[in-house]
C-alpha positions as CSV (number, residue, x, y, z in Angstrom):
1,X,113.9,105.1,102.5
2,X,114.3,107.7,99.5
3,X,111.9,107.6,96.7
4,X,109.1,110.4,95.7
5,X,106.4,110.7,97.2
6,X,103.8,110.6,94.2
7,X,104.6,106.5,94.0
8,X,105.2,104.9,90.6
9,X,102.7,106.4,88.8
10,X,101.8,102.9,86.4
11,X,99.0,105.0,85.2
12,X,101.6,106.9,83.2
13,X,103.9,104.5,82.5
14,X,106.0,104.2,79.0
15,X,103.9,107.7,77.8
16,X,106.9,110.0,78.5
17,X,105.3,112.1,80.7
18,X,106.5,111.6,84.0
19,X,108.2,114.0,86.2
20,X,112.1,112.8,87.1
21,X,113.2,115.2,89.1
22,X,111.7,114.2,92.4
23,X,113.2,110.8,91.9
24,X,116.9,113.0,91.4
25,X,116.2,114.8,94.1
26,X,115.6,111.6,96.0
27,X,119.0,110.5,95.3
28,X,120.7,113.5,96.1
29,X,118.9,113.0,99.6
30,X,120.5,109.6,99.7
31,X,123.7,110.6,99.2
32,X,123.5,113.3,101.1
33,X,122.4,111.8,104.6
34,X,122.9,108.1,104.3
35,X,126.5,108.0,101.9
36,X,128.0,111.0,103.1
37,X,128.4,112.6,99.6
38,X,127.3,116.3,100.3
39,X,129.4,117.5,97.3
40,X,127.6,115.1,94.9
41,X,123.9,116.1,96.0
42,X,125.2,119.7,95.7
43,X,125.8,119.2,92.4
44,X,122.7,117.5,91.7
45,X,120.5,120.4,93.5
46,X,122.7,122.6,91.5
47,X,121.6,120.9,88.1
48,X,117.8,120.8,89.0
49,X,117.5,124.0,90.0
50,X,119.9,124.9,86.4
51,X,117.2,122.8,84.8
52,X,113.6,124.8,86.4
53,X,115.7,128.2,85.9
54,X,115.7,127.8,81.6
55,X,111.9,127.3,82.0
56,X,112.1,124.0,81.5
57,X,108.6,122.0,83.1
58,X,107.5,118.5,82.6
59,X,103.2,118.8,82.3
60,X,102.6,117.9,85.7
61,X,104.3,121.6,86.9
62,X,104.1,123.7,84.0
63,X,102.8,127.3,83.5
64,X,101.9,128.6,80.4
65,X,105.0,130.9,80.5
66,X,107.0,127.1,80.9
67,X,108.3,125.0,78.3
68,X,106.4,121.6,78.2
69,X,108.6,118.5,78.0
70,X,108.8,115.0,78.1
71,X,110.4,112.6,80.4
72,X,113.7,112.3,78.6
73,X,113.9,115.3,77.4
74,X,114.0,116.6,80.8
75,X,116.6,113.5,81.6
76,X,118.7,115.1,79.4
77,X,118.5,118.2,80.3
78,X,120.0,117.7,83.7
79,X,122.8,115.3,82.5
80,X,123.8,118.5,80.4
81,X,123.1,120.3,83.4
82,X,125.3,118.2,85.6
């Protein structure tokens, strides 16, 4: 019932380059209407949106003013973020 809409992307896979955040933002959905756990998405909303605001962009939605990174870089950020 929750999952991104782009699929799983096999074309991609194991490169690094993959976008996570619509697959957090899936879960936050989850736990938001199906768990119950408002607080919890909020936080996770709260990190993504921490995570686009210092410019950070996996390739897929960069700008040239954006800082390019990998899958688990951008992981990372939004555990730091959370």
């Amino acid at each position: 019932m929750y999952e991104p809409s782009h699929g799983s992307a096999p074309d991609i896979a194991g490169k690094g380059v993959a976008n996570p955040l619509a697959t957090i933002l899936s879960a936050a959905m989850m736990l938001r209407y199906s768990l119950g756990k408002a607080n919890q998405a909020d936080r996770i909303e709260t990190a993504v949106k921490k995570v686009l605001a210092q410019g950070l962009r996996t390739g897929d939605i960069a700008t040239p003013d954006d800082r390019t990174v990998g899958t688990k870089e951008m992981g990372d950020a939004m555990l730091a973020a959370l």
